[in-house]
Each structure stands twice: as C-alpha cells, then as structure tokens.
C-alpha positions as CSV (number, residue, x, y, z in Angstrom):
1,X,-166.4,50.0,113.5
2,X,-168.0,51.6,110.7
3,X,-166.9,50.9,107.3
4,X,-166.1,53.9,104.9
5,X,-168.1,53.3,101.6
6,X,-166.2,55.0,98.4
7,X,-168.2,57.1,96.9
8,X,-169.5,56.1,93.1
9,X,-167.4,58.0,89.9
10,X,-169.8,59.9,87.7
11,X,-168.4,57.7,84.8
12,X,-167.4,54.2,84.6
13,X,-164.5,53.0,82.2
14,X,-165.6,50.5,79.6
15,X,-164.4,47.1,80.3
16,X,-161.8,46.5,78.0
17,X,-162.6,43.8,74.9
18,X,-161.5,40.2,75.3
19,X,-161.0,39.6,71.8
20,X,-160.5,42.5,69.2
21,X,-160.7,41.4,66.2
22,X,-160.0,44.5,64.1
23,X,-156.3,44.2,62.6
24,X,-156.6,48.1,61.1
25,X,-156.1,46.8,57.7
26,X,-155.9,49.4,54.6
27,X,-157.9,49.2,51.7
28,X,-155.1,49.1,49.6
29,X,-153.6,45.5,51.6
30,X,-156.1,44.2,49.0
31,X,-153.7,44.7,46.4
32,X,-151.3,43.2,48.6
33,X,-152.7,40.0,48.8
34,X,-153.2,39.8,45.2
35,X,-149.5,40.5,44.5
36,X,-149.1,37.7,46.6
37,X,-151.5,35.3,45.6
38,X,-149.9,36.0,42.1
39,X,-146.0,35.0,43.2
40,X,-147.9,31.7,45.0
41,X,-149.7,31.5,41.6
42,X,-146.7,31.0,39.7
43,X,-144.4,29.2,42.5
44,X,-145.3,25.6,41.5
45,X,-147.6,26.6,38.7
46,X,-148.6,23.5,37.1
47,X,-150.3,22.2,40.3
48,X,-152.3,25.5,39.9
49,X,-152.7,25.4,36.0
50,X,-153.9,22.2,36.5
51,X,-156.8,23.4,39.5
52,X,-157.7,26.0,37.8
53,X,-158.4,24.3,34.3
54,X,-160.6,21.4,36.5
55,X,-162.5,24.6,37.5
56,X,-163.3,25.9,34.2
57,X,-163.9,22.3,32.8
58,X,-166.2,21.8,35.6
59,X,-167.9,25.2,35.4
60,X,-168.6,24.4,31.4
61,X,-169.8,20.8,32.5
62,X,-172.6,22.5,34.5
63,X,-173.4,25.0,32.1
64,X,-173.5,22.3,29.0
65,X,-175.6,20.3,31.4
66,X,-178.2,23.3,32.2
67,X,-178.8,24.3,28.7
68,X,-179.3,20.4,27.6
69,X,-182.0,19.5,30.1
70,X,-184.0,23.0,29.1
71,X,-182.5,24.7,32.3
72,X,-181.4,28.0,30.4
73,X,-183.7,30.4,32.5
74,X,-181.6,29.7,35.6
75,X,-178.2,30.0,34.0
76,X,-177.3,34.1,34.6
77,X,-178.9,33.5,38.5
78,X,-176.5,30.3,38.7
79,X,-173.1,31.8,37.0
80,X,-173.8,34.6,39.8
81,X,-174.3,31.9,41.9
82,X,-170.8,31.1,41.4
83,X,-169.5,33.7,43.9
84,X,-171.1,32.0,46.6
85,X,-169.7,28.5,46.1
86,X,-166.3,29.4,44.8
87,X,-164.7,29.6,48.2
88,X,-165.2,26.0,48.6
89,X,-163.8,25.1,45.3
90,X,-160.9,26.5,46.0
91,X,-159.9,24.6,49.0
92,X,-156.6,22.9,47.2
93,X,-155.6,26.5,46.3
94,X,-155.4,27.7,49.9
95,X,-153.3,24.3,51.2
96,X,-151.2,25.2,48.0
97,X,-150.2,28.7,49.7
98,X,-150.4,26.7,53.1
99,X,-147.7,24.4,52.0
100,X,-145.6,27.5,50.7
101,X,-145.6,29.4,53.9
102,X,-144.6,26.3,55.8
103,X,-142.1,25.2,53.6
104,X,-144.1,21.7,52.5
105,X,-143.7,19.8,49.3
106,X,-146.3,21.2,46.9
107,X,-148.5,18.8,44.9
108,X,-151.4,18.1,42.8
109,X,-152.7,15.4,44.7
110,X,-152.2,17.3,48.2
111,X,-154.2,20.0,46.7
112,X,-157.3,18.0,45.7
113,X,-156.8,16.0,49.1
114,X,-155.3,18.1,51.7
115,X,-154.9,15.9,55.1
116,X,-155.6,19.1,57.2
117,X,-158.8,21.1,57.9
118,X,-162.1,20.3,59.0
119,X,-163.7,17.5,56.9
120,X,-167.1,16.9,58.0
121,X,-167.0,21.1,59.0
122,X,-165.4,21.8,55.8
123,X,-168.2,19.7,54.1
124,X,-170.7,21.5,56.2
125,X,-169.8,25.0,55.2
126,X,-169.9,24.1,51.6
127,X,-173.5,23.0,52.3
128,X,-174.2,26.0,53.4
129,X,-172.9,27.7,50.8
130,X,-174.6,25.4,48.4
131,X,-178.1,25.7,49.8
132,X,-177.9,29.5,49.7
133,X,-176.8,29.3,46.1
134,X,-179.7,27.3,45.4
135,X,-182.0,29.9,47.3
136,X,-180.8,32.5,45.7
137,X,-181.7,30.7,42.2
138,X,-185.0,30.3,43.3
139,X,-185.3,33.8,44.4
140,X,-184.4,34.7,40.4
141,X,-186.6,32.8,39.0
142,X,-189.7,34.3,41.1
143,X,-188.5,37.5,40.4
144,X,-188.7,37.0,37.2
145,X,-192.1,35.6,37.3
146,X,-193.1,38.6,39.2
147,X,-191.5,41.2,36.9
148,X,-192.8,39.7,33.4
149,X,-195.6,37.0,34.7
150,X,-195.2,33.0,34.5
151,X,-194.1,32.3,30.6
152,X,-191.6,30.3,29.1
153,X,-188.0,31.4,28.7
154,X,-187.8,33.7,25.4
155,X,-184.4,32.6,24.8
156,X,-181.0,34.5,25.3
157,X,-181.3,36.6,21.9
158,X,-184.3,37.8,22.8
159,X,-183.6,38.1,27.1
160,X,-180.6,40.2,26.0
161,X,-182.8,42.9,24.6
162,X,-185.5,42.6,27.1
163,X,-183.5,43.0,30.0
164,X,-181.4,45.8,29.2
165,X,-184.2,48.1,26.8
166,X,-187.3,47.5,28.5
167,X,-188.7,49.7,32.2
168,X,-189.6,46.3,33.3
169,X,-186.1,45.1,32.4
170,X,-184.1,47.3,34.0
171,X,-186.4,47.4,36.8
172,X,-186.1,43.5,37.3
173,X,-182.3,43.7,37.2
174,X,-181.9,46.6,39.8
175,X,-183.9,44.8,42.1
176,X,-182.3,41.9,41.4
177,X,-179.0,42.9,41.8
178,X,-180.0,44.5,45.4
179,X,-181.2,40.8,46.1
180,X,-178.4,39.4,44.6
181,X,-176.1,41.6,46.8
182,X,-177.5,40.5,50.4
183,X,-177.0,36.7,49.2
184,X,-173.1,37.3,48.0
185,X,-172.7,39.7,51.3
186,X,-173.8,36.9,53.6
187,X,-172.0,34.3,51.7
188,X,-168.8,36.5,51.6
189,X,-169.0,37.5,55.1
190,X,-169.3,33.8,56.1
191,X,-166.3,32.3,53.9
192,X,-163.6,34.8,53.2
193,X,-161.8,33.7,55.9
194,X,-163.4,30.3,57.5
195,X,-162.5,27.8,55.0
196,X,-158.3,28.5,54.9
197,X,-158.8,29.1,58.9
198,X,-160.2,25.6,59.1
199,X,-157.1,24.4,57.3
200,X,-154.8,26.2,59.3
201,X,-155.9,26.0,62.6
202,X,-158.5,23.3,62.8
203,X,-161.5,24.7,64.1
204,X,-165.3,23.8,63.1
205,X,-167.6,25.0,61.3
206,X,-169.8,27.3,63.1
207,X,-166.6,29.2,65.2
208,X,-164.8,29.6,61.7
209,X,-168.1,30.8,60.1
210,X,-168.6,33.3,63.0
211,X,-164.9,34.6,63.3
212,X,-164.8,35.2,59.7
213,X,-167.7,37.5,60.0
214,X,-166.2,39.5,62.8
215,X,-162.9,39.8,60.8
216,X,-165.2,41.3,57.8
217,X,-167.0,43.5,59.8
218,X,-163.5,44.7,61.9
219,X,-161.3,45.2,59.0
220,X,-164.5,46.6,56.3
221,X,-162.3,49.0,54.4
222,X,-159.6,46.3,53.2
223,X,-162.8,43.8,53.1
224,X,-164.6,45.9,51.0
225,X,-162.1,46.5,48.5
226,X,-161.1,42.4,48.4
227,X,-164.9,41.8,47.7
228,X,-165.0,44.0,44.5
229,X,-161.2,42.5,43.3
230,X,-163.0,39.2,43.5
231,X,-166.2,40.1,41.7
232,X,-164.3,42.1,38.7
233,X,-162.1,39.3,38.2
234,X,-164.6,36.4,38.5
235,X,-166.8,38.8,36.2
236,X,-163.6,38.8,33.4
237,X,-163.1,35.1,34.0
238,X,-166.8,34.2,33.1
239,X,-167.0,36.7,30.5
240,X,-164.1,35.1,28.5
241,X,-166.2,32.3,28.0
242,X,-164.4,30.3,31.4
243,X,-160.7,30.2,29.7
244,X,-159.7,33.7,31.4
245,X,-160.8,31.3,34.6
246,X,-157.9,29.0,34.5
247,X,-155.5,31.8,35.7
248,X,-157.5,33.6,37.4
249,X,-159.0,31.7,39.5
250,X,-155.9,30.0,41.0
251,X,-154.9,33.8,41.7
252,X,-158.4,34.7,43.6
253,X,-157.5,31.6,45.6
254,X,-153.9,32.2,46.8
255,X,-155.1,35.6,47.9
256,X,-157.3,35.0,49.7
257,X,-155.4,32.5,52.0
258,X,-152.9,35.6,52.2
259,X,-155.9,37.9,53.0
260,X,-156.6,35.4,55.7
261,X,-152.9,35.8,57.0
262,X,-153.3,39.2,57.3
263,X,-156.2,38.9,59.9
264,X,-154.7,35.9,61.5
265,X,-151.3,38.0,62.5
C-alpha cells in the first residue's frame, strides 16, 4: 500500500533558540545598578574604603614608576589603559556584593582572597586583559610616531598644547580615540560580566568570556549606557589626581556585580 506523502508548507517556522540570552534590559537599569552598587558601597564600608584606597595607591605607584624610569610618553595610552584592566582589580569588590546577597560575613581579607571563582581562569582572563592593554600601548606609541615622526617626548607642558591646537594634534587624537574605542569595546564586551560570573557560578574562562559577550550584545541598550557610566566616572576618578578613585571605584565595582545579576535572573 502506497504511502501518502504530506505535501511541503511554503514556509517553515524558525526553530526556536536554545538559549536566549537577551533579558530586555532598559537603558535606564544602569542607573539601577549604580544605586545599588552605592548601598553595597556603604554596607560594610571600611572593607571597601580600604579596596578602593589600595587601588589608587597602586594606580600612583605605577604612574610614579613610569615617569621615574623616562616612561612619560606612554602614560595617557596606559591611564586609558586602565579601563581594560580594571575589571580584574576589582574582583574583591564583586565577592563583597557576593557575600551581601548571600548573607556571608563580609571582610577585608575575603575580599583580597575570595575562596570562590575560577583561579587559574580568573588568572587567565586577567592576562588577557593585560596583554591587550599592553597592545593597545603599543598601538599609541606608533601612532604617535606616525602622526609627528620618531622624536623624543616634548614633555607634558608642551604635549598639552600640541595635541589639542595643532591639525596634526587633533588628527592624532581622533584617530586615536577610534583605536582606542575598538580595544575598550572588546575588553568591555569580554569582562563586564565574566569575572563576577566566574565567582558565582564557577565556570572557566573561555565560556565566561563568551557568555559575557552574548549578554552585551543581547541587552546593548542598558550595556551601552553602563559602559559610558563607567568611563565618565573612571574619567572623574583619574582626573582628581586618583583620590576621587577611592570611592569611586568601589562603586563601579558593586555595580557591576549587580549589573551581572540583572542578566543572570
């Protein structure tokens, strides 16, 4: 006996997604997670006080170090720098928030050595994030070099004036910036959400790195928005000559493991 063949639709329905990743987030949940971030700031606050102050001390170390071995050319590419390797530093901040949510003793010493997360992943993000800070240093200095030939630094008094009077000034520092931007995009896409997810749930390195992209990309508005909190603040923090970085980095760092929340609910 024959068997009856159903004919073919003229349209197929799309398989439906295994994993969706996009959590519809408003722009305005930014805010949100800094509100947050500032009531984590100041549950506990010494612990963060503390963190943050280690940051600036640090961040003042380097720079002290930079201008003492003749390194001065590099320092504006490396204090930019500082956006790509600041979600590492502030791994104790997110185990801070961590430890709130749960309802876990809060300390100091738990926050510079949290038992959770990834280690060796951890560690390998963070090189990641190094060696693309270090690319992106390189990538300045040749633009320079290519902008105003191979010469010695004139100095910041002078650099000042160069940079922001001169065609070949501004010219260097919108290219630069454009340059700039694809690094801190990448880096940003990368680790706004991968390092506190390592801490929460566990996971390595590349499967962190890869769903905090997708979140990023699914949720762009909110994303967006977060990105620009972070660089205004950063931007005030460095530009207060690294004291305004004592608060406010603790605050970029509690909302962002709230800004993780968001996308892991």
């Amino acid at each position: 006996m024959a068997k009856t063949l159903l004919p073919i639709p003229d349209t197929v329905p799309a398989l439906p997604k295994a994993v969706d990743h996009n959590r519809h987030l408003p722009a305005t949940d930014a805010l949100k997670w800094l509100s947050l971030g500032w009531r984590d700031l100041w549950t506990q606050p010494l612990p963060s006080l503390l963190y943050g102050l280690g940051i600036a001390l640090l961040s003042l170390l380097v720079i002290g170090a930079m201008v003492n071995f003749g390194w001065a050319q590099i320092l504006f590419p490396a204090l930019a720098g500082f956006l790509v390797v600041g979600p590492l530093l502030a791994t104790g901040l997110y185990e801070k928030s961590r430890r709130i949510e749960a309802g876990e003793k809060v300390s100091f010493w738990a926050m510079v050595f949290p038992r959770r997360g990834g280690g060796t992943h951890l560690l390998y993000v963070g090189t990641i994030l190094l060696m693309l800070m270090l690319i992106w240093v390189r990538a300045a200095v040749l633009l320079y070099a290519l902008f105003f030939g191979v010469r010695p630094f004139p100095g910041f008094d002078q650099i000042i004036n160069t940079l922001f009077t001169t065609p070949t000034g501004i010219a260097m520092l919108l290219v630069g910036t454009a340059i700039g931007g694809l690094f801190a995009a990448f880096a940003f896409a990368i680790s706004a959400f991968s390092i506190p997810m390592m801490l929460d749930r566990r996971l390595d390195a590349f499967s962190a790195m890869g769903l905090s992209m997708s979140f990023v990309w699914n949720n762009l508005p909110a994303a967006l928005l977060w990105g620009a909190i972070v660089l205004a603040l950063t931007a005030v923090g460095l530009g207060t000559a690294l004291i305004g970085l004592i608060i406010i980095f603790p605050l970029l760092g509690h909302a962002t493991w709230h800004a993780y929340a968001a996308v892991r609910d």
